[in-house]
C-alpha positions as YAML, in Angstrom:
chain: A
units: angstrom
residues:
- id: 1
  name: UNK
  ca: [46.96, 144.13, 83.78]
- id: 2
  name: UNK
  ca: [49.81, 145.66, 86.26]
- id: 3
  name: UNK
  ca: [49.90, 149.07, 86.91]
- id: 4
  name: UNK
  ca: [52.50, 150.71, 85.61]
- id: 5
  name: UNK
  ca: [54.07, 152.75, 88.51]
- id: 6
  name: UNK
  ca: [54.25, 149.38, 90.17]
- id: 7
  name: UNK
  ca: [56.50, 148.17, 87.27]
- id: 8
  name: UNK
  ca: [58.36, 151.37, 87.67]
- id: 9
  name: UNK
  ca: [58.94, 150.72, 91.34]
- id: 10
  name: UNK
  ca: [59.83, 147.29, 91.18]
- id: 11
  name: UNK
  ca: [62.66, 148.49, 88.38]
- id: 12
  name: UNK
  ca: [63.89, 150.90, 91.13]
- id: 13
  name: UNK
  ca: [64.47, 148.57, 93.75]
- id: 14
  name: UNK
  ca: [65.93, 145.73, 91.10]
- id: 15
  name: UNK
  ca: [68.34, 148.57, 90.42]
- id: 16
  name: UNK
  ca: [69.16, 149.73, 93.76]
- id: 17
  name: UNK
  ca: [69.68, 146.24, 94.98]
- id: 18
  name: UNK
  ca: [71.96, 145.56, 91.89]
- id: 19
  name: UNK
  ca: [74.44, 148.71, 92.48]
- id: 20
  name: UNK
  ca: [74.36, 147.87, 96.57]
- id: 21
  name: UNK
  ca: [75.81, 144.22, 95.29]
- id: 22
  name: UNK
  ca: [77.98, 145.66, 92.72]
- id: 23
  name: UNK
  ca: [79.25, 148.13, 95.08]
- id: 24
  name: UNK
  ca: [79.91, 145.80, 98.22]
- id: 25
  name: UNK
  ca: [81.68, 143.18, 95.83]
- id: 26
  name: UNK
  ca: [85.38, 143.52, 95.75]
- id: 27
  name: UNK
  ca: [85.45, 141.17, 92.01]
- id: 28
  name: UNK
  ca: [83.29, 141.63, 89.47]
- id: 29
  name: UNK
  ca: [79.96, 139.91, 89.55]
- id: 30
  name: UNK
  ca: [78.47, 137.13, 87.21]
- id: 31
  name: UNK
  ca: [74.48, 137.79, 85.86]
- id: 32
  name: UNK
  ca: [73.40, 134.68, 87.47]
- id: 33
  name: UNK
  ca: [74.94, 135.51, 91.41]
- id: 34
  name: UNK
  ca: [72.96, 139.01, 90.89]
- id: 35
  name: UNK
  ca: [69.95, 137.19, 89.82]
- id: 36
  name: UNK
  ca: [69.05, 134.94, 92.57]
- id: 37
  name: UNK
  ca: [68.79, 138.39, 94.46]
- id: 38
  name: UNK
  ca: [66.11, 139.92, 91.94]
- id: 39
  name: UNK
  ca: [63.65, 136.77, 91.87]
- id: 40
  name: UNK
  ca: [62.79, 135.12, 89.53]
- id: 41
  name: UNK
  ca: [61.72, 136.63, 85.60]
- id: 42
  name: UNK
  ca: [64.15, 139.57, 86.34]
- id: 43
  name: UNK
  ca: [65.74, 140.76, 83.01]
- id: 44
  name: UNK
  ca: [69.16, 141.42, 84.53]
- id: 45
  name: UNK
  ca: [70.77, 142.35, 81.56]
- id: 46
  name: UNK
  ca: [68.46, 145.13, 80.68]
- id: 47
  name: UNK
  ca: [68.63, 146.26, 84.11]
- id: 48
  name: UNK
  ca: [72.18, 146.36, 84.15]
- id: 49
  name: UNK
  ca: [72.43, 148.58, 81.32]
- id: 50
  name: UNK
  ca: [70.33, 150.90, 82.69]
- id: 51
  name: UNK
  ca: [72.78, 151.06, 85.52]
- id: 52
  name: UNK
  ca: [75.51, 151.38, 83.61]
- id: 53
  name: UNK
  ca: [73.71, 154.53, 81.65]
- id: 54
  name: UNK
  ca: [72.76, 156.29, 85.16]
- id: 55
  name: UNK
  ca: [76.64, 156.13, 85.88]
- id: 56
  name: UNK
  ca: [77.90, 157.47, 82.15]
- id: 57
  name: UNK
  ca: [80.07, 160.22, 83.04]
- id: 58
  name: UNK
  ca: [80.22, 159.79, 86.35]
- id: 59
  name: UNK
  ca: [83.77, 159.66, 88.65]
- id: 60
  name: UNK
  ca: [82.64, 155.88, 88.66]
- id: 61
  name: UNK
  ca: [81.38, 153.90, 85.63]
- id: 62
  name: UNK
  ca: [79.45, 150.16, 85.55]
- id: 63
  name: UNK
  ca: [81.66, 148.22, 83.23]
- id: 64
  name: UNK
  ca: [81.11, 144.74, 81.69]
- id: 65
  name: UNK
  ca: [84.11, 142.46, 81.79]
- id: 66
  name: UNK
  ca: [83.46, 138.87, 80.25]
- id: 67
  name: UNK
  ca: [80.04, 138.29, 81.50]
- id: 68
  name: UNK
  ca: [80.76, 139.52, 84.91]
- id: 69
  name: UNK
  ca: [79.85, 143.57, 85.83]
- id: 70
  name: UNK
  ca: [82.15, 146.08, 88.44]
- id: 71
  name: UNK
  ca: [82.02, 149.61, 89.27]
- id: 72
  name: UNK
  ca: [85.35, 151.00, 88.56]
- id: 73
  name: UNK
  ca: [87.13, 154.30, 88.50]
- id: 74
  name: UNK
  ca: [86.38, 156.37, 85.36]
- id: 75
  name: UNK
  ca: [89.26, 156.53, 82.36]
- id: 76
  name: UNK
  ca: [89.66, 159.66, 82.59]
- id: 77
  name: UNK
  ca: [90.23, 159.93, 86.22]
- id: 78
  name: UNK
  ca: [92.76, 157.35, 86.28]
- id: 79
  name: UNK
  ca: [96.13, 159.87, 87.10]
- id: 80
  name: UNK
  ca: [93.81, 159.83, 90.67]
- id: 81
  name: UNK
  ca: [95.17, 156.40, 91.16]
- id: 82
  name: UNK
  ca: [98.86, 157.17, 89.87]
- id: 83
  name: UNK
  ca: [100.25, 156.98, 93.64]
- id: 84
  name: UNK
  ca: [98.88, 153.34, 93.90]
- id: 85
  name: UNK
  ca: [100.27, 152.74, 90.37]
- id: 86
  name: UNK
  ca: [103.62, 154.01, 91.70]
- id: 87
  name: UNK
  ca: [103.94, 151.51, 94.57]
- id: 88
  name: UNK
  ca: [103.10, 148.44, 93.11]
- id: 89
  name: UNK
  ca: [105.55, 146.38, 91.97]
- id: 90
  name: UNK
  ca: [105.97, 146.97, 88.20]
- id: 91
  name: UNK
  ca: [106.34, 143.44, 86.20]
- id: 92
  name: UNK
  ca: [110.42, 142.19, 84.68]
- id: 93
  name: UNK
  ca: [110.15, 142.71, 80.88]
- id: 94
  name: UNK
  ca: [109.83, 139.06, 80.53]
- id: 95
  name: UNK
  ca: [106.95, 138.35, 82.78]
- id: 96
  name: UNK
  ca: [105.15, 141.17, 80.34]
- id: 97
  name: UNK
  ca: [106.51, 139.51, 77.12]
- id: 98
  name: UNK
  ca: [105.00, 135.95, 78.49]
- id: 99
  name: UNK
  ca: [101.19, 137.65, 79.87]
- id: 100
  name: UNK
  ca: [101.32, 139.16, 76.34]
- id: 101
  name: UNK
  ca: [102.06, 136.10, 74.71]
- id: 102
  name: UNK
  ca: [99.49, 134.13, 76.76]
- id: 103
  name: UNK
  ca: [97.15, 136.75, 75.57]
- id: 104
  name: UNK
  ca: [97.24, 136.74, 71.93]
- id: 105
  name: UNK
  ca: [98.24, 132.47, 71.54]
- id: 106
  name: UNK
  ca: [96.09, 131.05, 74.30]
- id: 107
  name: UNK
  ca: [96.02, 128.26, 74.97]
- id: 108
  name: UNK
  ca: [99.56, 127.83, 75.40]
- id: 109
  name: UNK
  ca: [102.18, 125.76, 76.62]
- id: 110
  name: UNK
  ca: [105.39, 127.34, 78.42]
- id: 111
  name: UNK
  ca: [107.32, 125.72, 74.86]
- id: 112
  name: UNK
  ca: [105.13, 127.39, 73.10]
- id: 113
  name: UNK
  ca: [105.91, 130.93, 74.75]
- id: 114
  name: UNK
  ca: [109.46, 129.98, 74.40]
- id: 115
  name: UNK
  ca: [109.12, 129.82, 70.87]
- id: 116
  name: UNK
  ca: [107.51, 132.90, 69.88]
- id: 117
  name: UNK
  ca: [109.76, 134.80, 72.56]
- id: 118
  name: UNK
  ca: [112.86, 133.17, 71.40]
- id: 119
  name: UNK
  ca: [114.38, 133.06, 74.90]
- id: 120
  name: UNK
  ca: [114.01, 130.36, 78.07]
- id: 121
  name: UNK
  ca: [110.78, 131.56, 80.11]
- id: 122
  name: UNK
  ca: [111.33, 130.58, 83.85]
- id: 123
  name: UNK
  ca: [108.93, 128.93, 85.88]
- id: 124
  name: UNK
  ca: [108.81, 131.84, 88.41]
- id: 125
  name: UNK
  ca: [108.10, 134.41, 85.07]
- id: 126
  name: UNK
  ca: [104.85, 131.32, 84.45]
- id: 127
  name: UNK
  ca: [104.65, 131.33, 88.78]
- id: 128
  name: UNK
  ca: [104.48, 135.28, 89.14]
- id: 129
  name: UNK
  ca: [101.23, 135.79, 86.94]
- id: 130
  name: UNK
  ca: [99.80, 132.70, 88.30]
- id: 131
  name: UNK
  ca: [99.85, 133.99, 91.68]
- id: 132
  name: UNK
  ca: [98.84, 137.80, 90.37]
- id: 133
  name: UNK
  ca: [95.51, 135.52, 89.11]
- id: 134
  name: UNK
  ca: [96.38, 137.05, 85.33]
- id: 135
  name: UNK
  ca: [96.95, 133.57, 83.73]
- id: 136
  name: UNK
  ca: [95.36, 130.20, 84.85]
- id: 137
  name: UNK
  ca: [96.05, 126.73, 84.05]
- id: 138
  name: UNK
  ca: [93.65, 125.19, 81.40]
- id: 139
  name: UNK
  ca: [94.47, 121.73, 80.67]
- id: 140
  name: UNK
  ca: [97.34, 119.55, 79.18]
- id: 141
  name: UNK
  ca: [98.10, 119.51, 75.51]
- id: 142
  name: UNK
  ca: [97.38, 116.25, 73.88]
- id: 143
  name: UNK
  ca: [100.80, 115.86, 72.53]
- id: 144
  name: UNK
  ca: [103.35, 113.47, 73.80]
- id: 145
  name: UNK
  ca: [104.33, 114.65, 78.00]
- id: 146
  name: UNK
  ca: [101.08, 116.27, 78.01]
- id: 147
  name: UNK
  ca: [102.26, 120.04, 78.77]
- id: 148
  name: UNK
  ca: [99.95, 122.77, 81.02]
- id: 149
  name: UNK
  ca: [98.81, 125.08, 78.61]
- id: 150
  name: UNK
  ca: [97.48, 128.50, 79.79]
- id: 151
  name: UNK
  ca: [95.41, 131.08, 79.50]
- id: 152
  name: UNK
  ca: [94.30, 134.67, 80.65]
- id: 153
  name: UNK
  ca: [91.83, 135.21, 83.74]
- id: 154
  name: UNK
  ca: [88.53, 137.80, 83.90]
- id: 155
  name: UNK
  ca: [90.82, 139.69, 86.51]
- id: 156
  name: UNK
  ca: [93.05, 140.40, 83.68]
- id: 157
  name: UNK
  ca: [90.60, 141.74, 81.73]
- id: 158
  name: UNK
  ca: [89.59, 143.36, 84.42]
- id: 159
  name: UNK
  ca: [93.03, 144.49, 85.73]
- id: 160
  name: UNK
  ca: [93.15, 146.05, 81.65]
- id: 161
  name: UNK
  ca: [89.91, 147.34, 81.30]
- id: 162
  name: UNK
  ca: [89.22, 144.90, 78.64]
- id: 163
  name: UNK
  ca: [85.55, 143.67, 78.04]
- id: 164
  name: UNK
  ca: [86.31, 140.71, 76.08]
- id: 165
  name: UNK
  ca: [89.60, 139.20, 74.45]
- id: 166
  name: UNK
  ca: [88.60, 140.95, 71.07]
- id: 167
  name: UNK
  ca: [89.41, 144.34, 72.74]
- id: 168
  name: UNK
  ca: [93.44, 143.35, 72.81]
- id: 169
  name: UNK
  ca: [95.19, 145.84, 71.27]
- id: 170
  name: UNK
  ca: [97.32, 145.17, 68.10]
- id: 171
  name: UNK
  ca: [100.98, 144.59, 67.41]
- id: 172
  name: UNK
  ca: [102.00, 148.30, 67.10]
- id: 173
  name: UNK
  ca: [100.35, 149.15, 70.46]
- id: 174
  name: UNK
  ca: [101.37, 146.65, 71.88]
- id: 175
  name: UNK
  ca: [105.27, 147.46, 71.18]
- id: 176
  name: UNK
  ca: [104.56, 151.05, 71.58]
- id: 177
  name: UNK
  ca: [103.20, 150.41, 75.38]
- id: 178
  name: UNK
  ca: [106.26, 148.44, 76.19]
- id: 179
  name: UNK
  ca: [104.62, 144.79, 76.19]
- id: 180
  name: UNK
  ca: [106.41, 143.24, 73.96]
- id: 181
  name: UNK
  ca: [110.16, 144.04, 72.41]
- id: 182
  name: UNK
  ca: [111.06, 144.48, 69.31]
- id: 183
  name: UNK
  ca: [113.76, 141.85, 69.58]
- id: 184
  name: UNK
  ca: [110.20, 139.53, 68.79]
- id: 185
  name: UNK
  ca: [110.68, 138.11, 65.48]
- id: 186
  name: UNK
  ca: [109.48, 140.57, 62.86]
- id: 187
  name: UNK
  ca: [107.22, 137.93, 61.20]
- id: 188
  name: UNK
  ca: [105.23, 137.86, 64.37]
- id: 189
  name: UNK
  ca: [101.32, 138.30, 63.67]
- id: 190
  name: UNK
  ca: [98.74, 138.72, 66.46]
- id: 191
  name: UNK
  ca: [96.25, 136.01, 65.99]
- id: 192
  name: UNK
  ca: [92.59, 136.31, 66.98]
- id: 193
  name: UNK
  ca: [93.10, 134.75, 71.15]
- id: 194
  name: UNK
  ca: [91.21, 131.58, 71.83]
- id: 195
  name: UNK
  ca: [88.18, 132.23, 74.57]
- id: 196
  name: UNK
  ca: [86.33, 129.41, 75.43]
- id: 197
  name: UNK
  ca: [86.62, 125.96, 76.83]
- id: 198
  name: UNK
  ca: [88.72, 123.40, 76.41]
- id: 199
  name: UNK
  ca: [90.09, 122.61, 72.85]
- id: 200
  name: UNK
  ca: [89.92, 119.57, 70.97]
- id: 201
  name: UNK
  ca: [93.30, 119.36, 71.69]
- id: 202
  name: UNK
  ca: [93.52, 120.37, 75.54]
- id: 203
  name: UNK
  ca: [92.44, 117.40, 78.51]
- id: 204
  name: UNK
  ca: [90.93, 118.90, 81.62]
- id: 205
  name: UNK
  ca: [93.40, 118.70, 84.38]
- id: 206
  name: UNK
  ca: [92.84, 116.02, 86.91]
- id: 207
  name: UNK
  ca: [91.38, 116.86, 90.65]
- id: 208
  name: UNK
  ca: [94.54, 116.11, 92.25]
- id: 209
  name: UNK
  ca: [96.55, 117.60, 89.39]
- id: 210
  name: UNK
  ca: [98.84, 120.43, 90.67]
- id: 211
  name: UNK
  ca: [99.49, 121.49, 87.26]
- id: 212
  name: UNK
  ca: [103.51, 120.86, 87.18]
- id: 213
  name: UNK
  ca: [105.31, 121.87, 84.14]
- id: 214
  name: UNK
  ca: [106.82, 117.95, 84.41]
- id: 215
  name: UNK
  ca: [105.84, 116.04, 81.46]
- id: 216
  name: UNK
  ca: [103.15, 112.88, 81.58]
- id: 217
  name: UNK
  ca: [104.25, 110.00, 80.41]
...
């Protein structure tokens, strides 16, 4: 039978090893690359939400986004950051229209986003969140050209302080915030955002594909 305070001190140092990994990690970390450092039997989960308890209410909180973990800067601290806020670039209107779009009808295709938009969407609008690592390429639609369809990344969940997808905001928010206009078609419903792996209707993109918005034939 183990002792007890052995158990206890064994939970310590899982926990102090997890925060010094969390801590030296500049992206959020998945469960199994914290693991590997624990050995093996560790109940990482459980130990992670002990973590995250020990830093309720601190200036930094342990926050779960997707099924990767971070320590980041508590809500209500947030005007702290304001300066940094200040000098990043802010996104055009329609590079926040097409995130938000991407968002709520993923997987989608750049015709796709024209359609609920109404407008052309430019392939530096599609390039500019690709290279902020917001949206990623998926696959190609099985329709005729194939099209990339797209999707959101964990850094913008993390980048929003979302855990999961189902933590979007709604349609009133979102017009409220400034994310989407209301020159969007009034009919317009938020749908519940596709998270997961490739559809029925999505092919994997090939090694050497680059992902162009040409059409397959």
């Amino acid at each position: 039978m183990s002792d007890p305070e052995d158990h206890g001190e064994v939970t310590e140092r899982h926990l102090r090893i997890l925060e010094a990994l969390l801590f030296a990690s500049s992206e959020p970390l998945a469960t199994n690359q914290m693991a590997t450092y624990l050995g093996e039997g560790s109940r990482v989960i459980e130990l992670l939400v002990t973590l995250q308890q020990r830093y309720a209410g601190r200036g930094v909180n342990l926050v779960q986004r997707a099924d990767k973990w971070a320590f980041r800067t508590a809500e209500d601290l947030g005007f702290l950051l304001r300066r940094e806020e200040h000098e990043t670039r802010p996104l055009s209107r329609a590079a926040l229209e097409t995130l938000s779009i991407i968002a709520y009808h993923q997987p989608a295709t750049r015709a796709e986003i024209e359609e609920v938009r109404g407008v052309a969407t430019g392939k530096g609008t599609i390039d500019l969140l690709l290279e902020a690592d917001w949206i990623r390429m998926r696959g190609r639609r099985r329709t005729p050209g194939r099209p990339v369809t797209y999707g959101t990344t964990d850094a913008f969940l993390d980048h929003f302080g979302l855990e999961t997808l189902g933590d979007l905001p709604g349609l009133e928010e979102l017009k409220g915030s400034g994310l989407l206009s209301n020159r969007l078609p009034p009919s317009m419903q938020i749908p519940l955002p596709f998270d997961g792996a490739l559809r029925e209707d999505e092919d994997p993109l090939d090694p050497d594909d680059s992902g162009s918005e040409e059409e397959i034939s």
